[in-house]
C-alpha positions as a LaTeX table, in Angstrom:
\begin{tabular}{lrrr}
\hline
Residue & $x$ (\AA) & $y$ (\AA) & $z$ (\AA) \\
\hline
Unk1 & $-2.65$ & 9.56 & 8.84 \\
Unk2 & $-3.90$ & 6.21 & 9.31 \\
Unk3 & $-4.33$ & 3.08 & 7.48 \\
Unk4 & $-7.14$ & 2.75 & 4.59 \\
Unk5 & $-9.43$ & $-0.08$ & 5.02 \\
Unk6 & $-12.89$ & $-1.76$ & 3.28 \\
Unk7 & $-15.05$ & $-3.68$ & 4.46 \\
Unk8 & $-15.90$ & $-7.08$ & 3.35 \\
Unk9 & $-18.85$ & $-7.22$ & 5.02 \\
Unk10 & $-22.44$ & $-5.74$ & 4.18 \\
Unk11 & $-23.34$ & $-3.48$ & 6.50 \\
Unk12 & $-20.44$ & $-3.95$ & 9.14 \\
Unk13 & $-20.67$ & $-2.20$ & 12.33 \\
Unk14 & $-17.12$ & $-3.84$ & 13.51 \\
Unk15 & $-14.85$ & $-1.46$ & 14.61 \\
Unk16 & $-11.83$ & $-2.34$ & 12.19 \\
Unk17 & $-9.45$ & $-0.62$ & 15.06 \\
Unk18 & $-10.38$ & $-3.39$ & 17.78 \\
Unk19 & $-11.44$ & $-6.10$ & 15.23 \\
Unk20 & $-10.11$ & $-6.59$ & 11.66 \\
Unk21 & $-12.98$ & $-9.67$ & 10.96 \\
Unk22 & $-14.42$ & $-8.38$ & 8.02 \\
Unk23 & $-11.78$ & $-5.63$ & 6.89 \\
Unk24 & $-9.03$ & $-5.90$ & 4.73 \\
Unk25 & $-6.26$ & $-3.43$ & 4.01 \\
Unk26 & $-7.50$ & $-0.73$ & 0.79 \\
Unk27 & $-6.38$ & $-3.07$ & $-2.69$ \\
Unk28 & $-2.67$ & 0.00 & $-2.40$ \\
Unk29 & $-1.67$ & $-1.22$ & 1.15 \\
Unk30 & 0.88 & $-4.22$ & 1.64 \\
Unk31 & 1.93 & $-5.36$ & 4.72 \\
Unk32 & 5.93 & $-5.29$ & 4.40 \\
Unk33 & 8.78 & $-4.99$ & 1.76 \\
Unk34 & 8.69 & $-8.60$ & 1.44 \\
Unk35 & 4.94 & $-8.34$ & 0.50 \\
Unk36 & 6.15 & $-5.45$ & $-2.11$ \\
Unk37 & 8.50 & $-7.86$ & $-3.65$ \\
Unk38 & 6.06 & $-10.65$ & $-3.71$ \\
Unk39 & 3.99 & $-9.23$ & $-6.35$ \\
Unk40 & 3.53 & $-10.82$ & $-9.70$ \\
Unk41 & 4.18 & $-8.72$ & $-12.55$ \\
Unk42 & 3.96 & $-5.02$ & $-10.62$ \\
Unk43 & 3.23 & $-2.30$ & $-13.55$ \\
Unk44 & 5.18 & 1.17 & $-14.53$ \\
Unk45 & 3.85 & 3.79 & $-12.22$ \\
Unk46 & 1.69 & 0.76 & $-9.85$ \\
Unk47 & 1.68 & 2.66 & $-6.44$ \\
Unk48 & 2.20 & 0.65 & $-2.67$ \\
Unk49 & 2.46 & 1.29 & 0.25 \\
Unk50 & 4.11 & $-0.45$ & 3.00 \\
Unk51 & 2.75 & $-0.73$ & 6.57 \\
Unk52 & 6.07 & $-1.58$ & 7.80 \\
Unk53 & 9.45 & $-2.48$ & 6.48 \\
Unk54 & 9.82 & $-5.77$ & 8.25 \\
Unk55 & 6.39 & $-7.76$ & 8.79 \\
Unk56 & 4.44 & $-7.35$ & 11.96 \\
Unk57 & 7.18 & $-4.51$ & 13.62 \\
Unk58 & 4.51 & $-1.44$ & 12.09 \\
Unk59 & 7.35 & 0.80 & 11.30 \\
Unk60 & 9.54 & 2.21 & 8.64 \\
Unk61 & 6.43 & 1.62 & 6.10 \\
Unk62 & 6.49 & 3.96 & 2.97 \\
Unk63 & 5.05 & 4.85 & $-0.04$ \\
Unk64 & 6.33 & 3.08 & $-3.64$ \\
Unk65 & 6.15 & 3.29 & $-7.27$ \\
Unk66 & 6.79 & 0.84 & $-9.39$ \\
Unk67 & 9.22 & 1.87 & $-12.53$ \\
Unk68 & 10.19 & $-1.17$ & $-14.33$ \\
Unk69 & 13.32 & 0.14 & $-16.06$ \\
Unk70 & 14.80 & $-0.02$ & $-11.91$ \\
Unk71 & 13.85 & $-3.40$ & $-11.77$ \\
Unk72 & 16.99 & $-4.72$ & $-11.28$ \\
Unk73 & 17.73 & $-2.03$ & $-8.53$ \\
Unk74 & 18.06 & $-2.34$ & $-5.13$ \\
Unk75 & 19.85 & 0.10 & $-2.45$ \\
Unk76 & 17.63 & $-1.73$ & 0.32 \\
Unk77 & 15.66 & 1.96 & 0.62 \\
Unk78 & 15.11 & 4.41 & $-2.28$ \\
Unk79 & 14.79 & 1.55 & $-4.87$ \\
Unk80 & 13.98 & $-1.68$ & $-4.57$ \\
Unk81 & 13.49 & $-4.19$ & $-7.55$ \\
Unk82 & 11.84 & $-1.08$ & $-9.00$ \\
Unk83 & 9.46 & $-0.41$ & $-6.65$ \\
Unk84 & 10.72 & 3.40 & $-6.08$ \\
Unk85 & 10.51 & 5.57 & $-2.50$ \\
Unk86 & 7.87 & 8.60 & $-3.50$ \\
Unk87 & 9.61 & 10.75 & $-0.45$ \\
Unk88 & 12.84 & 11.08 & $-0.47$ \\
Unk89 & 12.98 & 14.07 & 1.50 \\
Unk90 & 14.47 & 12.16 & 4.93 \\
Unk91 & 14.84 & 8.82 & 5.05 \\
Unk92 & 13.84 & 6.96 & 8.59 \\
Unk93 & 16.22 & 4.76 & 9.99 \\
Unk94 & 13.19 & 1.73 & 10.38 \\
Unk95 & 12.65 & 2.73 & 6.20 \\
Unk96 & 16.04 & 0.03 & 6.16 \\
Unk97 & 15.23 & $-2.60$ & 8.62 \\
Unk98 & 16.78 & $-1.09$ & 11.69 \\
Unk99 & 15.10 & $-2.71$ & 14.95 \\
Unk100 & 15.18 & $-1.49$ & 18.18 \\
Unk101 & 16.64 & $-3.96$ & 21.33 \\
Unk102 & 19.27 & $-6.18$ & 20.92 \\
Unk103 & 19.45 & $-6.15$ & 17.46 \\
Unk104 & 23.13 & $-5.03$ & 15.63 \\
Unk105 & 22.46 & $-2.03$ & 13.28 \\
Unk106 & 25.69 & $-0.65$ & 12.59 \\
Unk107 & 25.81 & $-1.73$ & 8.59 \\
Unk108 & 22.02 & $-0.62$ & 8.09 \\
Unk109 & 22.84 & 2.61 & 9.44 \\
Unk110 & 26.09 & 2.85 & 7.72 \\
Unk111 & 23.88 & 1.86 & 4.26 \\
Unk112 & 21.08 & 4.22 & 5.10 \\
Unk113 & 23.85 & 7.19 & 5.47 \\
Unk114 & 25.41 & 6.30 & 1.70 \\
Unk115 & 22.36 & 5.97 & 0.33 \\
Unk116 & 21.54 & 9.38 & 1.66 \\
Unk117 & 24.85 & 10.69 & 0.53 \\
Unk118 & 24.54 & 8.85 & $-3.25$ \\
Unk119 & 21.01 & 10.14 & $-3.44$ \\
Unk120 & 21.16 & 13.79 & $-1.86$ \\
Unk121 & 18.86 & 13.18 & 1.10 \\
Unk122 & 20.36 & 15.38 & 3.63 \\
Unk123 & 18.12 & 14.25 & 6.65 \\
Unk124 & 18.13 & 10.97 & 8.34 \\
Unk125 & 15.80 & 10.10 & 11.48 \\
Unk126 & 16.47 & 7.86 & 14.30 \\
Unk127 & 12.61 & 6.63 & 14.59 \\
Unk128 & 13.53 & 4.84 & 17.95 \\
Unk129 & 16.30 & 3.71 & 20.21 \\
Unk130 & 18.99 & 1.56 & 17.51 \\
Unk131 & 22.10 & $-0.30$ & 19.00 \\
Unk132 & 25.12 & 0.02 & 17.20 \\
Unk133 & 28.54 & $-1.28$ & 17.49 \\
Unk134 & 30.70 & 1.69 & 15.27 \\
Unk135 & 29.43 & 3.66 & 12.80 \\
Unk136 & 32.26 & 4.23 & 10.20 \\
Unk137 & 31.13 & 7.50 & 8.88 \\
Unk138 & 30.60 & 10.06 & 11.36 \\
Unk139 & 30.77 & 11.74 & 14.88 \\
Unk140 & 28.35 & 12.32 & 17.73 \\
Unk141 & 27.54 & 15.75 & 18.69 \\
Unk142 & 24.52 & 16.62 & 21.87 \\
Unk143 & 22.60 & 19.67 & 20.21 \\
Unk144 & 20.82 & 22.27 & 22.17 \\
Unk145 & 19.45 & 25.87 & 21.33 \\
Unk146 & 17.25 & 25.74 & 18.80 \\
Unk147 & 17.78 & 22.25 & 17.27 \\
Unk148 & 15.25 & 20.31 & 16.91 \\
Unk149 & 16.62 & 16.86 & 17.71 \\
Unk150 & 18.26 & 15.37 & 20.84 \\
Unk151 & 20.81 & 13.67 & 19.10 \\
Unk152 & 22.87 & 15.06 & 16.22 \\
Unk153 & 25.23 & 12.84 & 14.21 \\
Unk154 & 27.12 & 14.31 & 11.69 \\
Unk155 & 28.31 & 11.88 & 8.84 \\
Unk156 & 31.23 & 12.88 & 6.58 \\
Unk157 & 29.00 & 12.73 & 3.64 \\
Unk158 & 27.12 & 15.91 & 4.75 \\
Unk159 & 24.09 & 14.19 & 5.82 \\
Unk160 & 22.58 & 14.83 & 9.56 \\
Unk161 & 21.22 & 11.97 & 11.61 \\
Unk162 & 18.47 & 13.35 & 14.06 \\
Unk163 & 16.31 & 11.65 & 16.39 \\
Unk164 & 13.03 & 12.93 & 17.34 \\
Unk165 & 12.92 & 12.54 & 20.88 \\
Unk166 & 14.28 & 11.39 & 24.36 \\
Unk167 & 13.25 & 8.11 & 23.18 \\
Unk168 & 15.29 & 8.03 & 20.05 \\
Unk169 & 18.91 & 7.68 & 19.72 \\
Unk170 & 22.12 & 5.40 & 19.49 \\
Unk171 & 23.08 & 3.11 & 21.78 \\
Unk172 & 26.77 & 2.71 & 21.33 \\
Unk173 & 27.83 & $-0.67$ & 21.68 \\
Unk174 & 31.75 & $-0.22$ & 20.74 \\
Unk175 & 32.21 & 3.04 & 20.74 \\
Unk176 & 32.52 & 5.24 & 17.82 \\
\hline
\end{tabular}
């Protein structure tokens, strides 16, 4: 799926793809969480969604809903100051803030598997290639047959870390 935009423009022939002069995001579209949190007085059942999870990185974006009796909630993925994930049926490991390259995300992770756990999400996917130093709640395993994932990790909490590809996996930093 892509991204919903309008023109502001009569008659604009710019492709929005190559250009944005003239386009802005559809009115439900914010950029980041930050952007999510930004807004003044959000009402019950207002619907987001994010582009990305940190500004400008264009991944780990989702889809909210604001309920206002969660507004002073905030597991950094599922609920956040209210605004509430729609899909909670796997959780991405960029829906946290996990960056790929030399960036630490051992404690994200470690979140992102306890929310899971707390919540009942047994899925978690490694979107891209995340360095970590230990993870304190699970193993490794390499599946093969006819798993569909590259990497397996299994967390005590019963919830499976997968990544998608070759591309996506742990980089283990200090062991585990």
């Amino acid at each position: 799926t892509g991204d919903i935009v309008k023109s502001t423009v009569a008659n604009n022939t710019a492709d929005p793809n190559v250009d944005m002069t003239g386009w802005k995001f559809n009115d439900n579209t914010v950029e980041s969480i930050a952007d999510l949190l930004a807004i003044n007085n959000p009402k019950d059942g207002q619907v987001k969604t994010t582009l990305s999870y940190i500004s400008g990185l264009n991944k780990g974006g989702a889809k909210y809903r604001f309920k206002s009796n969660r507004a002073s909630e905030n597991n950094g993925v599922t609920i956040i100051n209210g605004w509430e994930k729609v899909n909670t049926s796997k959780l991405l490991a960029s829906q946290i803030g996990c960056r790929e390259g030399d960036f630490e995300n051992t404690d994200l992770l470690n979140k992102l598997i306890e929310v899971a756990s707390l919540d009942g999400i047994k899925e978690v996917i490694l979107d891209g290639f995340y360095k970590i130093g230990k993870l304190e709640k699970g193993i490794t395993t390499t599946p093969f047959g006819d798993e569909n994932a590259w990497w397996l990790l299994k967390a005590k909490s019963n919830v499976t870390i997968k990544g998608r590809s070759w591309s996506d996996g742990l980089f283990v930093a200090g062991g585990l």
